[in-house]
C-alpha positions as CSV (number, residue, x, y, z in Angstrom):
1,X,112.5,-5.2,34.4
2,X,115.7,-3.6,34.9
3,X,117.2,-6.2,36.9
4,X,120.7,-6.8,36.4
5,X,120.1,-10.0,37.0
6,X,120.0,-12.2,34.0
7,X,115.8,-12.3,33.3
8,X,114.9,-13.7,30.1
9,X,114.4,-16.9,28.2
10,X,111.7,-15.6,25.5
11,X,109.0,-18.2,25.5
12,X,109.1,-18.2,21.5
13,X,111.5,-20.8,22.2
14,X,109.2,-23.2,23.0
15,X,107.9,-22.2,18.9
16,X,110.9,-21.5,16.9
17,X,110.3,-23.0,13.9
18,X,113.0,-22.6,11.5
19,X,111.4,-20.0,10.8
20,X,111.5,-20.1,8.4
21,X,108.9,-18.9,9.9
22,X,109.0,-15.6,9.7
23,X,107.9,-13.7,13.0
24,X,109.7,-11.1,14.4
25,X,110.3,-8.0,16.7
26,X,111.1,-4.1,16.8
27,X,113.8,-0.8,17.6
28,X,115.1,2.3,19.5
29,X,116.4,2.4,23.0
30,X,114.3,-0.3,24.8
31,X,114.7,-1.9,27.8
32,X,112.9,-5.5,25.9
33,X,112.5,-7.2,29.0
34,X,115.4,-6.1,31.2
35,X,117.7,-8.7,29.6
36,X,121.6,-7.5,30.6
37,X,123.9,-9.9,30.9
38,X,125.1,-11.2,33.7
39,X,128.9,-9.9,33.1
40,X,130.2,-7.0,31.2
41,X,130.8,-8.5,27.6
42,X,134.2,-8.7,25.9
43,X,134.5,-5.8,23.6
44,X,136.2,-7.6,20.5
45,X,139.5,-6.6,19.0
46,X,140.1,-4.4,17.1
47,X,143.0,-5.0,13.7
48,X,145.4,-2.7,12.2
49,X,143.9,-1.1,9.2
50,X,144.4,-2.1,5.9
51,X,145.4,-5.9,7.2
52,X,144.1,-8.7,5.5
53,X,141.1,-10.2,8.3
54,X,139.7,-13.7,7.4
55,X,136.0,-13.2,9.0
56,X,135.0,-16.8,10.8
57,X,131.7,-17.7,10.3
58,X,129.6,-20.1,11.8
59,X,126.2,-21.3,10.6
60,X,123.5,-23.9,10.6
61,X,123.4,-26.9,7.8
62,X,124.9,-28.4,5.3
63,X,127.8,-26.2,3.0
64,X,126.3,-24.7,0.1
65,X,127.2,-25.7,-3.6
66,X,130.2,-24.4,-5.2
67,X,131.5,-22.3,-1.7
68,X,135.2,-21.7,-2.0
69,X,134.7,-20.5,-5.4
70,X,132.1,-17.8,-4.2
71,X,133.4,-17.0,-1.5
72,X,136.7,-16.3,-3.2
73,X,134.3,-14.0,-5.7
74,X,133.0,-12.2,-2.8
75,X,136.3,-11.3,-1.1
76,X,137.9,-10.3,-4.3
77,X,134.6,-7.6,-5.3
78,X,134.8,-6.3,-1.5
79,X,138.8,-6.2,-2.4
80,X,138.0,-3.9,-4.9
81,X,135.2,-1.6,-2.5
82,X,138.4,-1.1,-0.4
83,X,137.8,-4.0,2.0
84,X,140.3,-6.5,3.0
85,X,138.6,-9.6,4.5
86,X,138.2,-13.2,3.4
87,X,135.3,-15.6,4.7
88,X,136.0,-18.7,6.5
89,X,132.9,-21.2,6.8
90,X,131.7,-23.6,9.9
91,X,128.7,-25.5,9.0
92,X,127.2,-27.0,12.5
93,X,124.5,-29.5,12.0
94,X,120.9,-27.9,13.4
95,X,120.5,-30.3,16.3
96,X,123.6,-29.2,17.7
97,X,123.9,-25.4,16.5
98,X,122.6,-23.7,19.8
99,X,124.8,-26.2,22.0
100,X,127.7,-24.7,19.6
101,X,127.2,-21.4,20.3
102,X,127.3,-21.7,23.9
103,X,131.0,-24.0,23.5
104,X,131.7,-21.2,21.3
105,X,132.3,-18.5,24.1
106,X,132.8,-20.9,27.0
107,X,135.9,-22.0,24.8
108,X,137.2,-18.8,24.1
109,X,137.0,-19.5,20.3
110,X,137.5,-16.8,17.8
111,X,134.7,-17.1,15.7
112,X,133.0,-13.8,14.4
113,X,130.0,-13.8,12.8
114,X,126.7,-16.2,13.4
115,X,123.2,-16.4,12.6
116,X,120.4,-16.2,15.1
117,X,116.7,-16.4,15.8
118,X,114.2,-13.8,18.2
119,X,113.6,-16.6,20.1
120,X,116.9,-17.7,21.1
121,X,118.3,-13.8,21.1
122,X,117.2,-13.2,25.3
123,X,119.0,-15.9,26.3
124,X,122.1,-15.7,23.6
125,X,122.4,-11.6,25.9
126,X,122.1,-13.3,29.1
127,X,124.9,-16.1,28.6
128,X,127.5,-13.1,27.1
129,X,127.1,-15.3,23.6
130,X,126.6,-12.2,21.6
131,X,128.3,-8.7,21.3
132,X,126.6,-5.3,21.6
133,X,127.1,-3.9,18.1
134,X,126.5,-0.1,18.5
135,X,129.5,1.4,18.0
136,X,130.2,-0.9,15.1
137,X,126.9,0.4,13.6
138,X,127.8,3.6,14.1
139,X,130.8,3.7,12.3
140,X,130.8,1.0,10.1
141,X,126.8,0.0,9.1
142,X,125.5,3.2,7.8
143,X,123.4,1.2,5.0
144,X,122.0,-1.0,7.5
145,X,121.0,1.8,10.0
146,X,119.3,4.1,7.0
147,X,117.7,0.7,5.6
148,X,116.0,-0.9,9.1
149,X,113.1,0.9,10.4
150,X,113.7,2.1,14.2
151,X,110.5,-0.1,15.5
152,X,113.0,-3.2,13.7
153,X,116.0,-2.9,15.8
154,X,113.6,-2.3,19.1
155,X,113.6,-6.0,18.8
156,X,117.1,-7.0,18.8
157,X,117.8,-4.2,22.2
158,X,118.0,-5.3,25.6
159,X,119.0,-2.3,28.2
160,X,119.3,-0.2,24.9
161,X,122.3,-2.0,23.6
162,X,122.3,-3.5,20.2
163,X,122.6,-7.6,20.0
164,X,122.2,-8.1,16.5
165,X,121.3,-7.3,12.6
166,X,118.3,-8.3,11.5
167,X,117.0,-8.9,8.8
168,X,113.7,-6.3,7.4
169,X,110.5,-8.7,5.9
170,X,107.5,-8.1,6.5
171,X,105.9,-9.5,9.3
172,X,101.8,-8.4,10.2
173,X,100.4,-11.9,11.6
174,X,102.2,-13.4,8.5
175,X,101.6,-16.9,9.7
176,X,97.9,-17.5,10.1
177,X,97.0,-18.0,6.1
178,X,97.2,-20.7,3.6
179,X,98.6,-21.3,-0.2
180,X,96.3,-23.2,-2.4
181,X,96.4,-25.0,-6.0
182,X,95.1,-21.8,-8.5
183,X,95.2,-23.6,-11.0
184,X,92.7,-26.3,-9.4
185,X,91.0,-22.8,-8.1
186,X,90.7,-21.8,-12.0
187,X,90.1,-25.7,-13.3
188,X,86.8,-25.8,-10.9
189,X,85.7,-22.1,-12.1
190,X,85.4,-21.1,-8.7
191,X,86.1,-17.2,-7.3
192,X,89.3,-16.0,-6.1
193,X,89.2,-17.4,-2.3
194,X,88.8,-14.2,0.2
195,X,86.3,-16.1,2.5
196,X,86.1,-19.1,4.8
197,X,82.6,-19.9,2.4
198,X,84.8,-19.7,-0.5
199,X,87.6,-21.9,0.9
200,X,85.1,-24.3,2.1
201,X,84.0,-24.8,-1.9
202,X,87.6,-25.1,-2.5
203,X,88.2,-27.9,-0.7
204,X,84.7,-29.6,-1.7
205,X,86.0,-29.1,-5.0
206,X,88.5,-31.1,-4.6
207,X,86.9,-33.8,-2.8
208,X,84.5,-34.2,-4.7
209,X,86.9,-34.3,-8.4
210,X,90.3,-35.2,-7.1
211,X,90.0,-38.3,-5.7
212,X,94.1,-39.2,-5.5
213,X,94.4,-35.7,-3.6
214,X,93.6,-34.5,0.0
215,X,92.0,-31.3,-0.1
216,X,93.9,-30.2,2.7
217,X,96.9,-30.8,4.8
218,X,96.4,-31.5,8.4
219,X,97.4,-28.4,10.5
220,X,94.5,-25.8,10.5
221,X,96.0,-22.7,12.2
222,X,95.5,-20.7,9.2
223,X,91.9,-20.2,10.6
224,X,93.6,-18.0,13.4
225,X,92.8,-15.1,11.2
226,X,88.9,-15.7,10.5
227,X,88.4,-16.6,14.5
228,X,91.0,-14.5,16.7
229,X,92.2,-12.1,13.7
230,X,93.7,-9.5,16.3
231,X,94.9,-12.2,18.9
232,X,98.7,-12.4,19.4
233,X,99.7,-16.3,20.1
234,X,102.9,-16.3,20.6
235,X,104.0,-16.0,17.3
236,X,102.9,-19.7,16.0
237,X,98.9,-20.4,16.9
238,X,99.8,-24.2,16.9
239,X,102.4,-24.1,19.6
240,X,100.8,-21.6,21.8
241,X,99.1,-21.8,25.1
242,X,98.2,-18.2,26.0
243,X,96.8,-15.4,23.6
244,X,97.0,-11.5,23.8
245,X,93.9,-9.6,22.1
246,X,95.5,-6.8,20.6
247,X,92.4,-5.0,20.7
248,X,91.9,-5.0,24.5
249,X,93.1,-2.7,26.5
250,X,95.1,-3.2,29.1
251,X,96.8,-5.9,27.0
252,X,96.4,-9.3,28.8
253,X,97.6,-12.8,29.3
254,X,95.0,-15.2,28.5
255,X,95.0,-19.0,28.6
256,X,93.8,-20.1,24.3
257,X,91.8,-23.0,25.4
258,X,89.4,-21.4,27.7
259,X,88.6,-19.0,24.7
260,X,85.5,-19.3,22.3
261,X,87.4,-18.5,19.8
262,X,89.6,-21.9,20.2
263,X,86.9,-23.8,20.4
264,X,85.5,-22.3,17.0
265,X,88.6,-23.1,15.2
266,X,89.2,-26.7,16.4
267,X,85.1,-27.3,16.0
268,X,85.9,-26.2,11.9
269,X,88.7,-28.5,11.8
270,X,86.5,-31.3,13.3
271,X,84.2,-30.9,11.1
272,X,86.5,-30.7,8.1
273,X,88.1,-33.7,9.6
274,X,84.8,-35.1,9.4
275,X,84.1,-34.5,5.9
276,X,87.2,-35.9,4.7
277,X,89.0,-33.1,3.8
278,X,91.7,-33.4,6.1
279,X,94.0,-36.3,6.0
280,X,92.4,-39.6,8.1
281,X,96.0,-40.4,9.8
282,X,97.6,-36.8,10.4
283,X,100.4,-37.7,12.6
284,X,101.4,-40.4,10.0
285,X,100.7,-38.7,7.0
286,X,103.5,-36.3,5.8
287,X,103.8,-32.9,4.2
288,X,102.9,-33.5,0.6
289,X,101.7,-29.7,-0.9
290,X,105.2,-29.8,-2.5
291,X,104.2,-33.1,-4.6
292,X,101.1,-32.3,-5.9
293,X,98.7,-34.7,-3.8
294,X,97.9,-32.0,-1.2
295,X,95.6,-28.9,-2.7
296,X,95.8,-26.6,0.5
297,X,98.3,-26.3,3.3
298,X,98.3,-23.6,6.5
299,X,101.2,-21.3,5.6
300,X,103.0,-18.1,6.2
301,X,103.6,-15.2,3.7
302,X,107.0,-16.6,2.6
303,X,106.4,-20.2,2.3
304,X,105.0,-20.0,-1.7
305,X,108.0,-18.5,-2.6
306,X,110.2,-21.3,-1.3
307,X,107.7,-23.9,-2.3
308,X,106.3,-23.1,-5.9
309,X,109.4,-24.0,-7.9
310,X,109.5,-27.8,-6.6
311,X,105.3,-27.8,-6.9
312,X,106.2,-27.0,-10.9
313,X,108.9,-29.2,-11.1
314,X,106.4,-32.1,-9.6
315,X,103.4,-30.6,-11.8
316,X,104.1,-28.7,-14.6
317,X,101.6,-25.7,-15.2
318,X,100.8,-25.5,-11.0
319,X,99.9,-22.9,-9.7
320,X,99.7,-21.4,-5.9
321,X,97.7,-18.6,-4.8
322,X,97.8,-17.2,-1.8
323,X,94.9,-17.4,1.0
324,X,93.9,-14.9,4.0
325,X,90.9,-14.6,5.6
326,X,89.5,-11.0,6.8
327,X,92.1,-9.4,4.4
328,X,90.4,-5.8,4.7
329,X,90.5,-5.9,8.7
330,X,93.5,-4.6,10.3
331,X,97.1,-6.8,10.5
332,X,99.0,-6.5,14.1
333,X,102.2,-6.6,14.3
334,X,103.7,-7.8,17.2
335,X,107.1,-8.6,16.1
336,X,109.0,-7.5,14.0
337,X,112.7,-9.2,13.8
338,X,112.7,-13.1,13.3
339,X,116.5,-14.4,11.9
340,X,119.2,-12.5,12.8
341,X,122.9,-12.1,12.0
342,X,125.3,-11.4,15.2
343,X,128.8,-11.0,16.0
344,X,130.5,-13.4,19.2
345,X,131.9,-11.7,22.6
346,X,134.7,-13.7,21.9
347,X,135.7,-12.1,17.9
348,X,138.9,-10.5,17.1
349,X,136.9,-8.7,14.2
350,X,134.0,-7.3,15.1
351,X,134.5,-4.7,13.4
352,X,135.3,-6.2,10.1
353,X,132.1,-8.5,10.6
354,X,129.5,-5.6,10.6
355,X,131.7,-3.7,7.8
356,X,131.2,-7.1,5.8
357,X,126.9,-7.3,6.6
358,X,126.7,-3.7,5.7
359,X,128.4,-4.3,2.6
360,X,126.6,-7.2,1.1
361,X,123.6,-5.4,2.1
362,X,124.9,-2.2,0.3
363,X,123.7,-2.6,-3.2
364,X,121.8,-5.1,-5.6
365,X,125.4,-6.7,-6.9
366,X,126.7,-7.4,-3.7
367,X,123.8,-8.7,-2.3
368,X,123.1,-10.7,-5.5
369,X,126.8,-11.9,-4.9
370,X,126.0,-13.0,-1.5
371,X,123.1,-14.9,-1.8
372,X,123.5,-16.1,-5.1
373,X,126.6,-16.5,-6.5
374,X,128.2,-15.7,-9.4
375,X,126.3,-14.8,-12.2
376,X,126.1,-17.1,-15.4
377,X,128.0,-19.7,-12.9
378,X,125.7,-20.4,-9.9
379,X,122.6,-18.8,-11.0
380,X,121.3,-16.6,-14.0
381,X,118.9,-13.3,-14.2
382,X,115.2,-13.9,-15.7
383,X,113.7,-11.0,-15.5
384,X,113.8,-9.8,-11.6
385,X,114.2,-13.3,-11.0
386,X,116.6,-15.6,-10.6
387,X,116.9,-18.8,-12.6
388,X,119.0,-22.2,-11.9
389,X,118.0,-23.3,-16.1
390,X,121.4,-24.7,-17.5
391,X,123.3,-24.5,-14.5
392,X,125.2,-27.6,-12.9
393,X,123.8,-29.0,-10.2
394,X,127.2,-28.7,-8.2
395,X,126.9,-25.1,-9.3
396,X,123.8,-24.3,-7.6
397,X,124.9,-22.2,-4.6
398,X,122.0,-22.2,-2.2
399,X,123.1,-20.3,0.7
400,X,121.0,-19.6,3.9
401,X,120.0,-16.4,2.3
402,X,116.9,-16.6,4.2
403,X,119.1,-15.2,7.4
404,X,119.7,-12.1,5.5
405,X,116.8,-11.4,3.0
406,X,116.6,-7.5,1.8
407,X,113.5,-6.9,0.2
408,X,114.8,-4.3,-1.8
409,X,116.9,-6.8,-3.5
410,X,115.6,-10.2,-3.0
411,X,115.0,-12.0,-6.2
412,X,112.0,-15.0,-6.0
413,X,110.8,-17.1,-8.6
414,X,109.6,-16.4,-11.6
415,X,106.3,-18.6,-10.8
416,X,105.6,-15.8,-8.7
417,X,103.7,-13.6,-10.0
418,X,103.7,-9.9,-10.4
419,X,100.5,-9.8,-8.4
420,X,101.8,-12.0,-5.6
421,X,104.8,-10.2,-5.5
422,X,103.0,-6.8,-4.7
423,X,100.9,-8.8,-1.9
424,X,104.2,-9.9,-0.2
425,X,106.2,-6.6,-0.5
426,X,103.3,-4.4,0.9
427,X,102.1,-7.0,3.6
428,X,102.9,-4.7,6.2
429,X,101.5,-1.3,5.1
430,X,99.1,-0.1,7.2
431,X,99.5,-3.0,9.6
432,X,98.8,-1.7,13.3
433,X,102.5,-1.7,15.4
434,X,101.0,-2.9,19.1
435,X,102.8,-2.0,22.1
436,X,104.3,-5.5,22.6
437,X,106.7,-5.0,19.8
438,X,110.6,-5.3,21.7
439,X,108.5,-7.4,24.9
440,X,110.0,-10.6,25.5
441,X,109.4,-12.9,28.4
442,X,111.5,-14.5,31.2
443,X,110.4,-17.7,32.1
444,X,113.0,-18.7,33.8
445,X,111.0,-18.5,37.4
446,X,108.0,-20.6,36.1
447,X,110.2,-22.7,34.0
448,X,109.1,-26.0,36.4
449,X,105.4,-25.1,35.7
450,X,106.3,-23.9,32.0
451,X,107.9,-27.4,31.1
452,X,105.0,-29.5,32.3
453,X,102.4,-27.1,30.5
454,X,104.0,-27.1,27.3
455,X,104.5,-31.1,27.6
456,X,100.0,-30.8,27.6
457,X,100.2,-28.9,25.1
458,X,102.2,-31.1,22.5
459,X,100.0,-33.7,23.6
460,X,96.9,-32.2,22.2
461,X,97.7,-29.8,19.6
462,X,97.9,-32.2,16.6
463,X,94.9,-34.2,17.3
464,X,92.8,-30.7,17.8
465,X,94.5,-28.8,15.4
466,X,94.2,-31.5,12.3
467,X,90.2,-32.2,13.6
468,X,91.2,-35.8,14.8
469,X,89.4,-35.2,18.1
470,X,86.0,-33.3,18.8
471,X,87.0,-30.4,21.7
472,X,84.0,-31.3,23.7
473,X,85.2,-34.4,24.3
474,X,88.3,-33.5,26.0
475,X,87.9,-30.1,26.9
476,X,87.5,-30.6,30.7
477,X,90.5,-33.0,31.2
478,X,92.7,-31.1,29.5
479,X,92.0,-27.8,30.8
480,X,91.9,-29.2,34.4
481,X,95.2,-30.9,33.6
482,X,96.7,-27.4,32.3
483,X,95.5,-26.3,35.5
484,X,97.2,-28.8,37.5
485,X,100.4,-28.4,35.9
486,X,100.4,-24.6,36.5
487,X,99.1,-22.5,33.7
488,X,97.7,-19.9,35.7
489,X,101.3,-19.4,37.6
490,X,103.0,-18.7,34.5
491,X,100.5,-16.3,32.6
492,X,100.4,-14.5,36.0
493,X,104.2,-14.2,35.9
494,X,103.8,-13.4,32.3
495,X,101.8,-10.8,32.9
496,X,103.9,-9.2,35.7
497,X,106.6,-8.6,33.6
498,X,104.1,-7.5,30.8
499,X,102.8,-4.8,33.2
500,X,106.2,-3.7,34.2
501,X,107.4,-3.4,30.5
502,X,104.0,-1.3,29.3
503,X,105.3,0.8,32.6
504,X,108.7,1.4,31.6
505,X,107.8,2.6,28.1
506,X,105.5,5.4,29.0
């Protein structure tokens, strides 16, 4: 693993989401892998102090609302902290962002700042895409070094250099749950859902008094915590091929669909499939929580908060409540960093760009500023939330804040409650940090067998996941196929370099 060769392409590439999803990775002077890149980086320039610097940014997406005007806001409040630096915008649309990046460097471009994911990070290091950031840190990002945990920035560190700045949310196997309708919940006078029985008399619920709804959307990975709760699946159960029991020692490749607990889940989704709870056409049928016709829908910690206001908007007086299973057994964390914010090889201000993250992330104003806009203008305070009542719609500045989020000053919705709040900001207390935190893969020399494996795997995974298909029926062909196509090559390469990182950290 410490190669100078360039090894890694982390295999959460083959499960990035958007990420939203909200996985992640963890901090101190790791070796993650033995990612170096394959040249010595450009160091970035540095500029005269006290010169004005305009800061170019690049980012996935559309422009938010009302831009210039905030971002004229924001450079004349960090004016007035004693910083000199304007903001520059370059929105790239998402199917062509990573592509970007690469042209970025190869083009000599001065762009500065850019957002990034854990799963494109290894190979963002290996290509010289990104700049180390430690003596930048050092001198210019005290608030972000006193305000990221050191198991956090293990997960952005690759031959202990520092690639990025991520963001700190919690992140304990905060996939594998699901929101629900409360108020339905309440309407059918049924118990606050902690069990798989009382999610089960949910969805019957439903069924049985709803008739224009389907009781449940048609992915069913939020069962990952009731039948592998300490199994690490690459991040995303329905993308994954191999698991790692957190709970076995030594820790160990294994390929999911040989294990019972697979066949347990996609046999509950069968049979829920089978009872009608689950939509009849799941590859046609889309996402419809969000409306109102859906009552239940596999989630991650986050996804409420982003979905609730549109669920009111569509019914007034919903309610979502939040759904995992085993709640009192132990949470694993196996990453710990998901989006990221880094600085190109090729900026003249690198310096400037981590003075500018370490400002916004400095205090509640600035961050507010940031990710909000202007007060009274873009957004108003309700409360500890924020509130878009009475405010343009070409005002609405709707950043990808999300790249950033602080919890200590994040503002959600006030259809969150209190209660839900609380669950969200103390997700990770007590959560159990495994030694894979800061592992990331190279699958560069299975990549052959990794491609054909993966092309399997999106063959099946809707039809078992939504319980279209009964796993009996198929199990043999499509384990034999897996086989065939090289499974066992690439969790044994997999586990090589697992081995050799385990070694490296003792």
């Amino acid at each position: 693993m410490k190669s100078k060769k360039s090894k890694i392409t982390s295999i959460v590439l083959t499960t990035i989401l958007a990420i939203t999803m909200l996985a992640g990775c963890g901090s101190n002077n790791n070796k993650n892998g033995g990612a170096v890149p394959s040249e010595a980086p450009v160091t970035g320039e540095q500029t005269p102090s006290g010169e004005e610097v305009t800061l170019k940014i690049l980012f996935p997406g559309d422009p938010p609302k009302d831009l210039d005007a905030v971002s004229a806001a924001i450079a004349e409040k960090m004016k007035a902290d004693g910083l000199n630096i304007k903001l520059n915008y370059t929105f790239v649309p998402w199917d062509a962002y990573w592509n970007k990046q690469s042209l970025v460097v190869a083009g000599g471009e001065d762009f500065d700042l850019t957002w990034s994911q854990v799963a494109y990070l290894p190979s963002s290091v290996v290509k010289n895409i990104l700049l180390p950031l430690d003596e930048y840190l050092d001198s210019d990002g005290q608030q972000l070094k006193e305000n990221t945990p050191d198991y956090v920035w293990k997960g952005v560190q690759f031959d202990g250099k520092t690639y990025a700045i991520p963001r700190v949310v919690p992140t304990a196997q905060n996939n594998d749950t699901y929101q629900i309708r409360g108020d339905l919940r309440k309407k059918y006078n049924l118990p606050e859902i902690k069990t798989l029985e009382d999610f089960e008399k949910y969805l019957e619920a439903v069924k049985a008094n709803e008739p224009t709804m389907t009781p449940l959307g048609a992915v069913t990975t939020g069962l990952g915590r009731e039948y592998m709760p300490s199994y690490y699946a690459n991040g995303d159960l329905f993308n994954s091929f191999f698991y790692i029991d957190a709970t076995q020692q030594p820790l160990t490749f294994e390929n999911l669909f040989e294990s019972e607990a697979f066949s347990n889940l996609v046999n509950k989704a069968h049979e829920w499939y089978k009872k009608g709870y689950t939509p009849k056409d799941p590859i046609a049928k889309g996402e419809e929580f969000g409306k109102g016709k859906t009552a239940a829908i596999a989630s991650n910690l986050f996804r409420p908060t982003e979905s609730i206001d549109g669920l009111v908007a569509s019914v007034p007086g919903a309610e979502i409540e939040f759904v995992q299973f085993q709640a009192d057994q132990p949470k694993y964390i196996f990453n710990s960093v998901d989006n990221l914010l880094a600085v190109f090889t090729t900026s003249k201000h690198p310096k400037e760009a981590v003075q500018f993250v370490n400002w916004f992330h400095s205090n509640e104003e600035n961050y507010n500023l940031m990710s909000l806009g202007v007060e009274g203008i873009n957004y108003k305070l309700d409360g500890n939330s924020a509130s878009y009542d009475g405010i343009a719609v070409d005002k609405q500045y709707l950043p990808i804040s999300w790249a950033w989020t602080d919890m200590r000053f994040a503002k959600f919705s006030k259809n969150i409650t209190p209660a839900q709040l609380d669950i969200i900001k103390n997700w990770d207390n007590d959560a159990v940090k495994t030694d894979l935190i800061g592992f990331s893969v190279d699958s560069e020399p299975v990549k052959s067998d990794l491609a054909k494996v993966n092309a399997i795997v999106k063959e099946y995974q809707l039809p078992l996941y939504s319980g279209l298909v009964e796993y009996s029926s198929i199990k043999e062909k499509m384990l034999k196929r897996l086989k065939d196509a090289g499974i066992d090559n690439v969790l044994a390469e997999y586990q090589r370099q697992l081995d050799a990182y385990l070694a490296e950290q003792k």
